[in-house]
C-alpha positions in Angstrom: 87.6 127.2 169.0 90.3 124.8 168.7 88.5 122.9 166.1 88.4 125.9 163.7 92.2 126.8 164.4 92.7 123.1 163.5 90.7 124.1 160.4 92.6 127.2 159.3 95.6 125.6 159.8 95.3 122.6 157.9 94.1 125.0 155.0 97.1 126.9 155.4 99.3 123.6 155.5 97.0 122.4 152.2 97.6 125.3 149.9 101.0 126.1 150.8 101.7 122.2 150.2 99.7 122.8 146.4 101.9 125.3 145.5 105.1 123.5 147.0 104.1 121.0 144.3 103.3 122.7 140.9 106.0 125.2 141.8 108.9 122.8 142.9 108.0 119.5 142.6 106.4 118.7 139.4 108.7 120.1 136.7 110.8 118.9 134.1 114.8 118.4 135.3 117.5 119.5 132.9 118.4 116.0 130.3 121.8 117.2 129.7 121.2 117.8 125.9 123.7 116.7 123.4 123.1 119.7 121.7 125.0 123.0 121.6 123.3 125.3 119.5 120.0 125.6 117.6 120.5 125.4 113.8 118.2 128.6 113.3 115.6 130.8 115.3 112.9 133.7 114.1 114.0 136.9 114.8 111.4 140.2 115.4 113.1 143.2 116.4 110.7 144.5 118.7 110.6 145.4 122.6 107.8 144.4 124.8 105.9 147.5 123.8 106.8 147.5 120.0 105.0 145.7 117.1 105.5 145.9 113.3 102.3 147.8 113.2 103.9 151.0 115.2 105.9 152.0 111.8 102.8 153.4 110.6 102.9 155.9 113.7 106.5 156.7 113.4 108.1 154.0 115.6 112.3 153.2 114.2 113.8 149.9 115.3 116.4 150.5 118.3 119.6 149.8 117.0 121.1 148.9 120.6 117.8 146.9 121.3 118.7 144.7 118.0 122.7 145.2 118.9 121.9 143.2 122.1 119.3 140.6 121.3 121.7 139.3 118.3 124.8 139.2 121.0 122.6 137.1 122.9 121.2 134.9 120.2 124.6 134.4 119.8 125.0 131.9 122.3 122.4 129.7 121.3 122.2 129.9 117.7 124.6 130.6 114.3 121.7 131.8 112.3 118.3 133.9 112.6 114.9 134.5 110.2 113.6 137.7 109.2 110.2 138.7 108.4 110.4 142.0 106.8 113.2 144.5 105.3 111.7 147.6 105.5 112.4 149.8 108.5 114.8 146.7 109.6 117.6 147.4 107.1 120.5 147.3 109.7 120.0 143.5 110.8 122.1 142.2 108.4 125.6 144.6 109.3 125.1 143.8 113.5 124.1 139.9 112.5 127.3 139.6 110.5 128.9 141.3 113.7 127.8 138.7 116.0 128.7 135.7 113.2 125.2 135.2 112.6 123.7 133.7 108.7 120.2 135.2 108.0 116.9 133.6 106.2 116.2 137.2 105.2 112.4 137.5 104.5 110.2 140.1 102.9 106.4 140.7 104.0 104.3 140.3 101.0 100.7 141.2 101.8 97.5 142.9 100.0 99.1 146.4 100.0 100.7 145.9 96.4 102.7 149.0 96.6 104.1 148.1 100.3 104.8 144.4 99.1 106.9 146.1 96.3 108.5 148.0 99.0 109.5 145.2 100.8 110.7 143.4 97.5 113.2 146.2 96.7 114.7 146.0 100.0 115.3 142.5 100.2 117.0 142.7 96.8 119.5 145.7 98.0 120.0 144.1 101.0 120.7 140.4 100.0 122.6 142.0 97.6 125.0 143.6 99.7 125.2 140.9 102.1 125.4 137.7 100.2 128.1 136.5 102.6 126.1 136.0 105.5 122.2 135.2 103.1 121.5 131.4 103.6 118.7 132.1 101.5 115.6 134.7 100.8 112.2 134.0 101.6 109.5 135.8 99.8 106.4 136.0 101.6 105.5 134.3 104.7 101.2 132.5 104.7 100.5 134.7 102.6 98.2 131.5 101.0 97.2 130.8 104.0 96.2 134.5 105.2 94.4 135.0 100.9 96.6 137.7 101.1 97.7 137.0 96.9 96.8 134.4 94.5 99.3 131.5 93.8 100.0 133.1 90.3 100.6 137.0 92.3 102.6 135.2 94.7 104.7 133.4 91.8 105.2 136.6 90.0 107.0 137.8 93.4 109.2 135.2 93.5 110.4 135.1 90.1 111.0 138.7 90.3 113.3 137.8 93.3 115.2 135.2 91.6 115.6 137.1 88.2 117.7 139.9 90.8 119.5 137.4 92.9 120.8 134.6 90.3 123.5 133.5 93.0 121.3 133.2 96.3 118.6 130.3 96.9 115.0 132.0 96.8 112.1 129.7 98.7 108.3 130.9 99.8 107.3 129.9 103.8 103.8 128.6 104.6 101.9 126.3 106.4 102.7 122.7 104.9 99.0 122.1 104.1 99.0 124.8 101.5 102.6 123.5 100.0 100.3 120.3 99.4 97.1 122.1 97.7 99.7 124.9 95.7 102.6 122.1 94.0 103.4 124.8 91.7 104.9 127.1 93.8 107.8 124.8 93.9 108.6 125.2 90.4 109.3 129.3 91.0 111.4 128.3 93.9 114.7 126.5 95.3 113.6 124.8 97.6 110.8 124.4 99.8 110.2 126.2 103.1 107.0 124.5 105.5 105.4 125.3 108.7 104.5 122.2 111.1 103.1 123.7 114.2 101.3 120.8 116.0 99.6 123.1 118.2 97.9 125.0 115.6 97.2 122.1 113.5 93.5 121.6 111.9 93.4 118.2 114.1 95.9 119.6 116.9 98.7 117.3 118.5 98.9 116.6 122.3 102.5 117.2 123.5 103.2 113.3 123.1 102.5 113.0 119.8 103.4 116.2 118.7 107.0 114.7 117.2 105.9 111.7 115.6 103.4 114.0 114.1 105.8 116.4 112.8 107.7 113.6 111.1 104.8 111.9 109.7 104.3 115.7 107.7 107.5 115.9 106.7 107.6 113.0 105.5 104.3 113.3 103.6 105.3 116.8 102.0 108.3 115.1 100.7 106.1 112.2 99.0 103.9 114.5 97.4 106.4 117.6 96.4 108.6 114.5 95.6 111.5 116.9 97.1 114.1 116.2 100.4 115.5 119.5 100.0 113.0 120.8 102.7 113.7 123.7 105.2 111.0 123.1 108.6 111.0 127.1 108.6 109.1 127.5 111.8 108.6 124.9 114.5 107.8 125.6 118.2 105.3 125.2 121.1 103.7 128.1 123.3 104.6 128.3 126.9 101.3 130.2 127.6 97.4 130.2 126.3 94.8 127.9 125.7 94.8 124.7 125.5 93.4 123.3 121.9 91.8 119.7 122.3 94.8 118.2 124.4 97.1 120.0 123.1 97.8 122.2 126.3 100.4 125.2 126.3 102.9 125.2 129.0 106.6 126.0 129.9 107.6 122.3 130.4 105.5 121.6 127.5 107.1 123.8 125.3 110.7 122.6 126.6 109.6 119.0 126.1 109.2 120.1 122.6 112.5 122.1 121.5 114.6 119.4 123.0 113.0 116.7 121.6 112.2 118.2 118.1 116.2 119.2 118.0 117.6 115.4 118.7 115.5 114.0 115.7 116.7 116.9 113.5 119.8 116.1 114.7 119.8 112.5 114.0 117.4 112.9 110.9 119.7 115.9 109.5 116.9 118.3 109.0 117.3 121.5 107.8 115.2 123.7 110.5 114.1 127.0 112.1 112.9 127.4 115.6 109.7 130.1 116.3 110.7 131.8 118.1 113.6 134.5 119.3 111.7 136.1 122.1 107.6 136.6 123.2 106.2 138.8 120.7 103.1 140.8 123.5 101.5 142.6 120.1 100.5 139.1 118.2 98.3 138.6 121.5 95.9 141.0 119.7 95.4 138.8 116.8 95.8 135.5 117.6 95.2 135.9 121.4 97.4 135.4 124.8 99.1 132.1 122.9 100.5 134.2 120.5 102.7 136.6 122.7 104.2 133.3 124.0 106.4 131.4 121.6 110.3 132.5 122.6 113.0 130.9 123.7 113.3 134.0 126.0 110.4 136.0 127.8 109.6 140.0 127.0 112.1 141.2 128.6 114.7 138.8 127.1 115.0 136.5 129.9 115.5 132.9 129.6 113.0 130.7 129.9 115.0 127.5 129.7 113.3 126.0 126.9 117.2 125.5 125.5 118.1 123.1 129.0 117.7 123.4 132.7 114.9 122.7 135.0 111.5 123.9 134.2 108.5 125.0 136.1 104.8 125.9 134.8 104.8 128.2 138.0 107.9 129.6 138.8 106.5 132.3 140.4 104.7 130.4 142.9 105.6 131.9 146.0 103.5 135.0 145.3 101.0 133.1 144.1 101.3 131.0 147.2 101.2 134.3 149.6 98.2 135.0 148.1 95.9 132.3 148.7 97.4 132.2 152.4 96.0 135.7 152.6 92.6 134.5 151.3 92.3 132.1 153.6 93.4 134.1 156.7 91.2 136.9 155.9 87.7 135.2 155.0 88.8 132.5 158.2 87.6 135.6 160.5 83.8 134.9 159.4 84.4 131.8 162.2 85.4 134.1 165.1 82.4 134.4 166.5 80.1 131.7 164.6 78.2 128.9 166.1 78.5 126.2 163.6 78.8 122.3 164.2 82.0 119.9 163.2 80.5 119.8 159.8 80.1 123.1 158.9 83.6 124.5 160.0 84.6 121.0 157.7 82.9 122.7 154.9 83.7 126.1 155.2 87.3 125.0 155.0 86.9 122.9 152.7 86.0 125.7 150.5 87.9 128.8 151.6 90.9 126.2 150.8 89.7 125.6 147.4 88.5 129.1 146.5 91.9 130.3 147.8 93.9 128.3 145.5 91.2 128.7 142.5 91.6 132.7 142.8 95.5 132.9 142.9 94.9 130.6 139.6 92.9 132.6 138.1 94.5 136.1 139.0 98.2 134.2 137.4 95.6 133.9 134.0 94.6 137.3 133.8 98.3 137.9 134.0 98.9 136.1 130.7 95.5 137.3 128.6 94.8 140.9 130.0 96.5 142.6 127.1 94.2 145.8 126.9 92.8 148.6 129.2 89.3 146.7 128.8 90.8 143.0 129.6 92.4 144.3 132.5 88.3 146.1 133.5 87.1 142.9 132.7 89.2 141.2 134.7 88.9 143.5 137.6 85.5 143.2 137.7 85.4 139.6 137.6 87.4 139.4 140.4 85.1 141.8 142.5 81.7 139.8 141.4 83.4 136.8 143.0 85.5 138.1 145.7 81.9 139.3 147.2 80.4 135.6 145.6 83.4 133.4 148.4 82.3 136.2 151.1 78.5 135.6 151.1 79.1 131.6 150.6 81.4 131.3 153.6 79.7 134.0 155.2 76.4 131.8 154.9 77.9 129.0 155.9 79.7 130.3 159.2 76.1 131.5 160.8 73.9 128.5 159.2 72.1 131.1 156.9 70.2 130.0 153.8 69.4 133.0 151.6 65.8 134.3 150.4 64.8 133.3 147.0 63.8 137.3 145.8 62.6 138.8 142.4 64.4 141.3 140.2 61.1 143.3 140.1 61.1 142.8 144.1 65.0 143.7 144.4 65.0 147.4 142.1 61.0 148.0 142.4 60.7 147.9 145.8 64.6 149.1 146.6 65.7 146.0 149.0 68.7 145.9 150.6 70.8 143.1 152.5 72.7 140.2 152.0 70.3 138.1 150.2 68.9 140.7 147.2 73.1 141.6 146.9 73.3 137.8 146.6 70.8 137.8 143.8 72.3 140.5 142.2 75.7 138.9 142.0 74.1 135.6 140.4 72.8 137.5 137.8 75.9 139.3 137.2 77.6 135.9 137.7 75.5 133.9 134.8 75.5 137.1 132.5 79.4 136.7 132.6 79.1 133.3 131.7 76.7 133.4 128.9 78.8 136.4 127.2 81.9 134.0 127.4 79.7 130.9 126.0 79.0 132.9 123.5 82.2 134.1 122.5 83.5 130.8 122.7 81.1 129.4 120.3 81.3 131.8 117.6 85.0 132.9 117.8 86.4 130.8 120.4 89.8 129.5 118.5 91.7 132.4 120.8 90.1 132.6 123.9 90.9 130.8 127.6 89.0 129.2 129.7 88.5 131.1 132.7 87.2 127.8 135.0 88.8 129.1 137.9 87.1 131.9 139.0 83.5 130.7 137.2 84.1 127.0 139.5 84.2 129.6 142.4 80.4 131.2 141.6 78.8 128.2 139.9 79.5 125.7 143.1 78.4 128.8 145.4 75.0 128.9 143.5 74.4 125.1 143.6 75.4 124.8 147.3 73.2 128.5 148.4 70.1 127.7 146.0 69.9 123.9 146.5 66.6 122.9 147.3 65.1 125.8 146.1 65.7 126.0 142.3 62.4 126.1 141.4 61.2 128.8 143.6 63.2 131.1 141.9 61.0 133.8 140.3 62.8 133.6 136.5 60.2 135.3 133.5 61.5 135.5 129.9 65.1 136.4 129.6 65.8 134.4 132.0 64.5 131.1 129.8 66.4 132.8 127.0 69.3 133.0 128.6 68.7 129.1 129.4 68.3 128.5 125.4 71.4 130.6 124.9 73.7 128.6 127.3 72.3 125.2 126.5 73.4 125.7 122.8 76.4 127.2 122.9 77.8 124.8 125.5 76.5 121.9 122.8 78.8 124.3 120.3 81.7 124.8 122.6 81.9 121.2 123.9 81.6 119.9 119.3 84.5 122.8 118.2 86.7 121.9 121.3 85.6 117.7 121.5 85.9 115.9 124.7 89.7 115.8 124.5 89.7 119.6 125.9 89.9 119.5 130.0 90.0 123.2 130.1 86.6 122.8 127.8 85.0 120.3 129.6 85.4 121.9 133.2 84.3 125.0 131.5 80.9 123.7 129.4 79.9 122.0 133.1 80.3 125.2 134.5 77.9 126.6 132.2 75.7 123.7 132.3 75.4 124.0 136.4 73.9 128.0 135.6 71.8 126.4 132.5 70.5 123.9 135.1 69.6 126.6 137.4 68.2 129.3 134.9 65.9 125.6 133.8 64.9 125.2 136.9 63.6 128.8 137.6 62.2 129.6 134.4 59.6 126.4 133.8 56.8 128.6 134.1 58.0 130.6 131.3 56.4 129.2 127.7 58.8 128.5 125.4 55.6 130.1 123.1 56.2 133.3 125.0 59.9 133.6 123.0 58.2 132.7 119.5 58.4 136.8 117.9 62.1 136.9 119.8 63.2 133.6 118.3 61.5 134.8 114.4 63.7 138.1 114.9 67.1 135.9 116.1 66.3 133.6 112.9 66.8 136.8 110.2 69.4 138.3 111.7 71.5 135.4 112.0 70.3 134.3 108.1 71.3 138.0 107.1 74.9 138.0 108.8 75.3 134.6 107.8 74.9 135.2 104.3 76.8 138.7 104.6 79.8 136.6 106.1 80.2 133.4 103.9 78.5 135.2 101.0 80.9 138.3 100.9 83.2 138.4 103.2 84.7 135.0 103.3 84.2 133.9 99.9 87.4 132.3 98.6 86.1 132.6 94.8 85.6 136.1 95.8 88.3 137.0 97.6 90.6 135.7 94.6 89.0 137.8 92.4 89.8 141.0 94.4 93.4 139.9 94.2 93.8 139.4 90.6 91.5 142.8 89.8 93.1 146.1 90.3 90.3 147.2 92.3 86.5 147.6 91.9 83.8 148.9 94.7 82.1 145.3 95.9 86.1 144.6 96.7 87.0 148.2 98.2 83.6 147.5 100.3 85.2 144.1 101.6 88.5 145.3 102.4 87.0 148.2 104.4 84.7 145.5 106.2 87.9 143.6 106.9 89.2 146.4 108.6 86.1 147.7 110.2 85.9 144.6 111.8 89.3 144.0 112.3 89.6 147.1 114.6 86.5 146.0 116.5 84.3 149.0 115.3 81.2 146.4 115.1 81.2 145.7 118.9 82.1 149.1 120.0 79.2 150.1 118.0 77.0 147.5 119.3 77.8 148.4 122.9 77.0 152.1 122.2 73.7 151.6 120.7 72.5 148.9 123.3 73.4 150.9 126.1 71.9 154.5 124.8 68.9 152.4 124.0 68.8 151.2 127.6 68.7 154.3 129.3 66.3 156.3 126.4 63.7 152.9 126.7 62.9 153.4 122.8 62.0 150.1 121.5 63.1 150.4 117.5 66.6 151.5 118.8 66.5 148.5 121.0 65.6 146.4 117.7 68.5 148.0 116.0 71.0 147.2 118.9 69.4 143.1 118.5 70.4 143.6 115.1 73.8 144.8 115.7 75.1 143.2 118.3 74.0 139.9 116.5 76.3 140.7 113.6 79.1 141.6 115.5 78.6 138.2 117.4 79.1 137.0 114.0 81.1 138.4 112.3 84.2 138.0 115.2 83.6 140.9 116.9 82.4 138.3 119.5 82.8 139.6 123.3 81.4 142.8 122.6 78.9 141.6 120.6 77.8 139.3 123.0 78.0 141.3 125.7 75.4 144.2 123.7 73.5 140.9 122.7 72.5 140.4 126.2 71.6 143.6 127.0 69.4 144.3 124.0 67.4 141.0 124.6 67.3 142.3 128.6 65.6 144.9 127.3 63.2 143.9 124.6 62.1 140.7 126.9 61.5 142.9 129.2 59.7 145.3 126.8 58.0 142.7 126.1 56.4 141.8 129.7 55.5 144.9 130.0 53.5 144.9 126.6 51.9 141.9 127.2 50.9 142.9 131.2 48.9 146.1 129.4 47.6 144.5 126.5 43.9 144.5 127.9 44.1 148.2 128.5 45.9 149.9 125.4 46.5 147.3 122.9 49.8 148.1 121.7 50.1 144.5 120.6 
């Protein structure tokens, strides 16, 4: 007994000492900075629970929500960016109020008759405030999003600066497309570039994320042979995924703004810091990375980017609490267990490490469960492996080693107990991992890495199958499923390189289940997949062609934006938006699971077929998650064909 109290307690004394560290101990202390406000900083009006995209339902800009947040800004800053006019008109009256300048902006975009909109505004607004108007800036990526040609875009501008012949008129983008559209600076006053080394094709690790930015600069000034520059957004994200080694974080993102500000400073750089405050609604479309860009959290508190010490977990304490509680609770599976010096070594080893790993993962979810069905996700993710640390500990405490069993044997013949539950959560556990492979691969640019929770069920597997990988009773989609991880790991590990931790950890993860599915499923011909593989082959050529043929077609997509309309280009902005809402996916899950439950085999065909596209065409996690199901079902179809073949032929 006293051995496994020394146990508990030194896993108690270990993860309260982790936290003590990341929380406390390894942060970033306050450098005094010698500056004592930033030049400029992106403004969006919008609570926690607002984004431009609510107008359409009704939604008005608070007044006192804007009133405040400029009052603030205040303090740190003698001039803010706008994005948009319309809706926002009172801006400019409570900026002048708090002695702020403005880079107003108006959203130019696809809709023509909005864009016009937004045009009109500007002009009757910079009009009547040309006191406080640094300058206008029509359009922001709209290039880089193919939202208008270089000649539509150039039109706008020029019908800007015809109205406002005393007040500077510039275009913002991405500095690549400065360099592959020169002539944009001939409509313009001066030039207004994006350098975001975190988003950058080739993306920056926080060390050379300055000398980076510098080197741009200095590049778009050699080719635009121009100094009069304006860095119109510059920034790092506190929160998301990391891109290569170029890892999100609050220290990071301090690091960053203080750094970036001193060679502006010195270099006497014209800039404008992204951004004001988190923006929750861009997590939508550019994932949890995007809700995470302010100099101030949601709910406008300060996240001492500006100075001050900074902390990746601030909140650790909780987080701290947590895995004590984990590791209290599942320490009762030793009260009355028999186990050697060993075993209690082991088992605390790893209710120490799975504590820790959970409270890791649980502070993740916090930051990229933006939707009723993240949140479910996440939830269940967290049950699968809550009941995953119970059954490995639970093993390990009464010198179990679990029975290698069948599906067929675990539904067909209605088992129950700890080992056919175990089963049951493996599946559910590699299932998981295959649908986020998949997403990964295919549309991974906004996704995490959820290696915390996954390290928890892929070491269980290897430590309660060991020895016995062979002997499990795998048929064919169980070697698909092998096929399926094995590539897309090869695609994840390519699109992310071997710079990528976060990847790395992850694609071993999946490698581990890959190894096990292998391992199971060698009595499986590869021959036996032939007619599935000749089906994947023309769906994949058929959406692959639909996508780069149609949908993503530059020459294309130019021609819908200098044409006034015609169908093939109505047909593609409809796609667009089809897809953009996620209707592919949704539709994909529907027709998977109604064919799962009315066994027809054409409808499960059809559900292949969708759920293919939809993996394709970036309706990824829903896709993939249909596209597991459906080949569950035809592979198992498929046995079932094959086992009556003799008697009714249906082959």
């Amino acid at each position: 007994m006293t051995k496994k109290i020394s146990v508990i307690l030194a896993s108690i004394g270990i993860v309260a000492l982790f936290w003590y560290l990341v929380g406390e101990v390894f942060i970033l202390k306050d450098n005094k900075n010698s500056f004592s406000k930033l030049e400029c900083v992106s403004y969006a009006p919008f609570s926690k629970d607002q984004s431009p995209f609510s107008f359409a339902d009704g939604m008005v800009v608070s007044e006192d929500l804007v009133r405040n947040d400029l009052a603030l800004l205040a303090k740190y800053t003698d001039c803010i960016r706008t994005y948009s006019t319309v809706g926002l008109e009172m801006i400019p009256r409570i900026a002048r109020e708090n002695g702020l300048k403005m880079y107003m902006g108006a959203w130019v975009s696809s809709d023509k008759a909005m864009t016009q909109k937004e045009i009109n505004t500007l002009i009757k607004l910079a009009k009547e405030n040309q006191d406080i108007v640094k300058a206008v800036i029509v359009g922001n990526e709209v290039l880089l999003r193919g939202d208008a040609t270089e000649t539509v875009l150039a039109n706008y501008i020029k019908q800007v600066k015809a109205a406002l012949p005393d007040i500077q008129v510039t275009y913002a983008d991405v500095w690549e497309f400065w360099v592959k559209h020169p002539k944009i600076k001939e409509v313009t006053d001066f030039v207004t570039i994006h350098i975001l080394p975190y988003w950058e094709d080739d993306p920056m690790n926080i060390n050379k994320s300055i000398g980076h930015l510098a080197d741009v600069r200095g590049e778009v000034e050699a080719v635009l042979k121009d100094k009069n520059i304006l860095i119109g957004e510059t920034g790092w994200p506190s929160e998301g995924r990391a891109r290569e080694d170029a890892v999100p974080s609050k220290i990071n993102q301090a690091v960053f703004v203080r750094e970036f500000v001193k060679l502006a400073q010195k270099e006497g750089w014209n800039y404008n810091i992204i951004e004001a405050f988190d923006q929750p609604w861009k997590r939508v479309s550019e994932g949890a990375v995007g809700g995470f860009w302010g100099l101030f959290d949601k709910n406008r508190v300060d996240k001492k980017v500006f100075d001050g010490d900074v902390s990746n977990f601030p909140n650790y304490k909780p987080l701290a609490f947590g895995s004590i509680v984990l590791v209290v609770l599942f320490s009762f599976l030793l009260k009355n267990s028999q186990i050697r010096t060993r075993e209690i070594l082991l088992f605390g080893t790893l209710n120490t490490l799975f504590a820790i790993l959970f409270m890791l993962q649980i502070e993740q979810y916090g930051v990229t469960a933006r939707t009723m069905g993240e949140f479910a996700w996440a939830f269940l993710v967290i049950f699968v492996h809550i009941l995953i640390y119970y059954f490995l500990l639970a093993n390990i405490a009464y010198g179990r080693k679990p029975q290698i069993l069948s599906l067929k044997e675990i539904f067909a013949k209605k088992l129950k107990g700890p080992d056919s539950s175990l089963m049951i959560l493996f599946y559910a556990s590699f299932v998981f991992v295959t649908i986020l492979n998949i997403s990964l691969a295919f549309d991974g640019r906004y996704r995490n890495f959820e290696i915390y929770i996954f390290a928890v069920s892929i070491i269980s597997f290897l430590w309660l199958y060991r020895g016995e990988y062979q002997n499990l009773i795998f048929g064919k989609f169980e070697k698909a499923s092998f096929l399926i991880l094995a590539l897309t790991s090869i695609a994840v590990f390519i699109n992310e390189t071997y710079l990528n931790l976060f990847s790395n950890i992850w694609v071993l993860i999946s490698l581990g289940f890959t190894c096990i599915l292998y391992s199971g499923s060698k009595k499986t011909a590869y021959g036996e997949l032939k007619n599935f593989g000749l089906y994947m082959a023309v769906f994949l050529a058929i959406f692959t062609y639909l996508k780069y043929g149609f949908l993503t077609n530059s020459d294309f997509a130019a021609e819908c934006g200098n044409s006034s309309g015609s169908f093939l280009c109505d047909a593609r902005a409809w796609l667009a938006l089809f897809l953009y809402l996620g209707k592919l996916g949704i539709a994909a899950v529907i027709i998977a699971t109604v064919s799962f439950f009315v066994n027809n085999r054409y409808l499960t065909f059809f559900a292949l077929f969708i759920s293919v596209g939809a993996v394709l065409m970036n309706n990824t996690f829903l896709g993939a998650a249909a596209f597991i199901l459906s080949i569950f079902l035809i592979l198992k179809n498929s046995n079932n064909i094959i086992e009556h073949s003799d008697k009714k032929r249906v082959l």
